[in-house]
C-alpha positions in Angstrom: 0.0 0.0 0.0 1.3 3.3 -1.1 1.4 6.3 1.6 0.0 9.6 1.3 3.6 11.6 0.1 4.1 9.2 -2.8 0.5 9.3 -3.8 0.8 13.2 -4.0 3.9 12.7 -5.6 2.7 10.2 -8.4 -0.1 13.0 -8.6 1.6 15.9 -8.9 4.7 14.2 -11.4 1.1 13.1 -13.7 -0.6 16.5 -14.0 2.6 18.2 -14.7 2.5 15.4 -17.5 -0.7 16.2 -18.9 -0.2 19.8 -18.4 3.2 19.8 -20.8 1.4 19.6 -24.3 -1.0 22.1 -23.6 1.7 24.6 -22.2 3.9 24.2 -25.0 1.0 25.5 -27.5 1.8 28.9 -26.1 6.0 28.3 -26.5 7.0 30.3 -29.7 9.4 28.5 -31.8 12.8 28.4 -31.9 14.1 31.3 -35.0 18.3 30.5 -34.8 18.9 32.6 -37.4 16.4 35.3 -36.4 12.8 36.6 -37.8 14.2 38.5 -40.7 16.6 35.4 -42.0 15.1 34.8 -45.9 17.8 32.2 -46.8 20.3 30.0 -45.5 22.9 28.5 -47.2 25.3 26.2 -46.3 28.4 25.0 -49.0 31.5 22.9 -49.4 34.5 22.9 -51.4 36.9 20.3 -51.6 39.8 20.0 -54.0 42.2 17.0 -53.5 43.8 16.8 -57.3 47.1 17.5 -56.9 47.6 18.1 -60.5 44.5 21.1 -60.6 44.4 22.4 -56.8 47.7 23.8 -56.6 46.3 27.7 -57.5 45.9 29.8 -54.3 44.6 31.2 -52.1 43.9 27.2 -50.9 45.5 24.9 -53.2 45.0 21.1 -51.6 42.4 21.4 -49.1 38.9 23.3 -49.5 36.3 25.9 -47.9 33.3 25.2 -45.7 30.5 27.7 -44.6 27.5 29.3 -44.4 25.5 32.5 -45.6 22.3 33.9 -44.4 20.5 36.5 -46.5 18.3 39.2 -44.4 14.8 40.4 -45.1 16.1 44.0 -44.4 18.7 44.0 -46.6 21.8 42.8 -44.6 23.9 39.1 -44.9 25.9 37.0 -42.6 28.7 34.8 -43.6 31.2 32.5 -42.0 33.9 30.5 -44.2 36.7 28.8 -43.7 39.4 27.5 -45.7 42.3 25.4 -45.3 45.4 24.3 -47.4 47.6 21.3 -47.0 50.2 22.3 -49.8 53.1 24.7 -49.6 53.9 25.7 -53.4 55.9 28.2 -55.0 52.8 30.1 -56.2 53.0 31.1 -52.8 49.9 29.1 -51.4 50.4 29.0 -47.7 49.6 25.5 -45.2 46.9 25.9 -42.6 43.5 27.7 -41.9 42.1 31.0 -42.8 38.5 32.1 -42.0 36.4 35.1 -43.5 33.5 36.7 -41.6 31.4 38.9 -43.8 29.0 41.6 -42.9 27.6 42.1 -45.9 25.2 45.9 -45.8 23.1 44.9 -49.2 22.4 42.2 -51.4 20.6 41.7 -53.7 19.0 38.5 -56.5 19.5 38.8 -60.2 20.1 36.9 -63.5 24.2 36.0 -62.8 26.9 33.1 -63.5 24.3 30.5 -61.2 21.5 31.5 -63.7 18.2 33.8 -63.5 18.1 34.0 -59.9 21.5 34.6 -58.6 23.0 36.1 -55.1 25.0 39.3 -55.2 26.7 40.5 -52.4 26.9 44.5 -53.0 28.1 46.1 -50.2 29.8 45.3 -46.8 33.0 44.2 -45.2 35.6 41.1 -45.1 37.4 40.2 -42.1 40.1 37.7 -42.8 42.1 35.7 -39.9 44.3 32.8 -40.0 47.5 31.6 -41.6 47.5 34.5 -44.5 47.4 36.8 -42.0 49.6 35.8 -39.8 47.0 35.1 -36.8 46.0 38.9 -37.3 41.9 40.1 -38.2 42.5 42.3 -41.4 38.9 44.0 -42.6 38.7 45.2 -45.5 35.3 46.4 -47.6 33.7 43.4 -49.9 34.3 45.6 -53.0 38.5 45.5 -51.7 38.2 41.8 -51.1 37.4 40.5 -54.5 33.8 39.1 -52.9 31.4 41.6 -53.8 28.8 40.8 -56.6 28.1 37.6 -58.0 29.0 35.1 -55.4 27.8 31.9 -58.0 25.2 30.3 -55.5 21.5 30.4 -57.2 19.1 32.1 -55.3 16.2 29.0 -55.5 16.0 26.4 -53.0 18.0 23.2 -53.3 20.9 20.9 -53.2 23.4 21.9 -55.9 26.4 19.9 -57.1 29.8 21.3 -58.9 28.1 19.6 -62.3 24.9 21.7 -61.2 26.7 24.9 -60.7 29.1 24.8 -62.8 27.6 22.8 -66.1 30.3 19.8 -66.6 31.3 16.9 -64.3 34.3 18.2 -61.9 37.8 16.4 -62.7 39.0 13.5 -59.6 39.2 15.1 -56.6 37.4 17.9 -56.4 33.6 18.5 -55.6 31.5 21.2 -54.8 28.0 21.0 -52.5 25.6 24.1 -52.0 22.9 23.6 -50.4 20.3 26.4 -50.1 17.1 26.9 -48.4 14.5 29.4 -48.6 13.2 30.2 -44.8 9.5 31.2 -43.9 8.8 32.6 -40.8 
């Protein structure tokens, strides 16, 4: 026979049970990239060939990241990049990142077809091996990343023979996956 303080107990543990689903119906959800985030992308460059891959700024190695586009006109990025090849074209061994603010963006026809993302304003700050442990910002336009950045602005998974027209020699491949967010 139970006693009174685990009967209240049992009691108490079972109407916080029941209770749980209808509380949650009042719990906004979760928004990691915020209310005004339009599109997320997330890509991946890899380039092993050791014949191709030796041209800088990576050479052997590859770029990861993602990019979030803003409904008031502002985009996010985080990349980085990493090399595994010293050469005399001067590509450097280790990692490098790039944050970008970027102030305005904007979709038109570009290199990834009619609906393509142009970065048109903002800044670059790059870390890592290239500069010697040291944040350098510079504006996008400076950087070499402003304008057509080559990802197409419609919802998908995109491959380096998607993007780019032609199956990619051995050893290197491209993924891009982007995703259109409603809120």
């Amino acid at each position: 026979m139970l006693n009174k303080k685990k009967v209240a107990t049992i009691a108490t543990l079972t109407a916080i049970l029941i209770a749980l689903p209808i509380a949650s119906v009042g719990i906004p959800t979760a928004h990691a990239y915020g209310r005004t985030a339009l599109w997320q992308i997330g890509l991946s460059e890899n380039c092993d060939n050791k014949t191709l891959c030796l041209n800088p700024p990576f050479g052997i190695g590859g770029f990861w990241g993602w990019i979030e586009f803003d409904s008031d006109g502002t985009a996010d990025a985080q990349l980085a990049g990493c090399s595994h090849l010293s050469t005399s074209l001067g590509v450097l061994t280790g990692a490098d990142h790039i944050s970008i603010d970027a102030s305005a963006w904007h979709i038109a026809p570009g290199s990834a077809g009619p609906a393509t993302f142009f970065a048109d304003a903002g800044t670059a700050t790059f870390s890592g091996v290239n500069t010697k442990g040291m944040p350098v910002t510079v504006p996008l336009a400076v950087s070499g990343l402003a304008g057509d950045i080559g990802i197409p602005a419609a919802a998908g998974h995109y491959s380096f023979a998607s993007v780019m027209g032609f199956t990619p020699p051995p050893g290197i491949q491209i993924q891009i996956q982007v995703a259109q967010l409603t809120h």
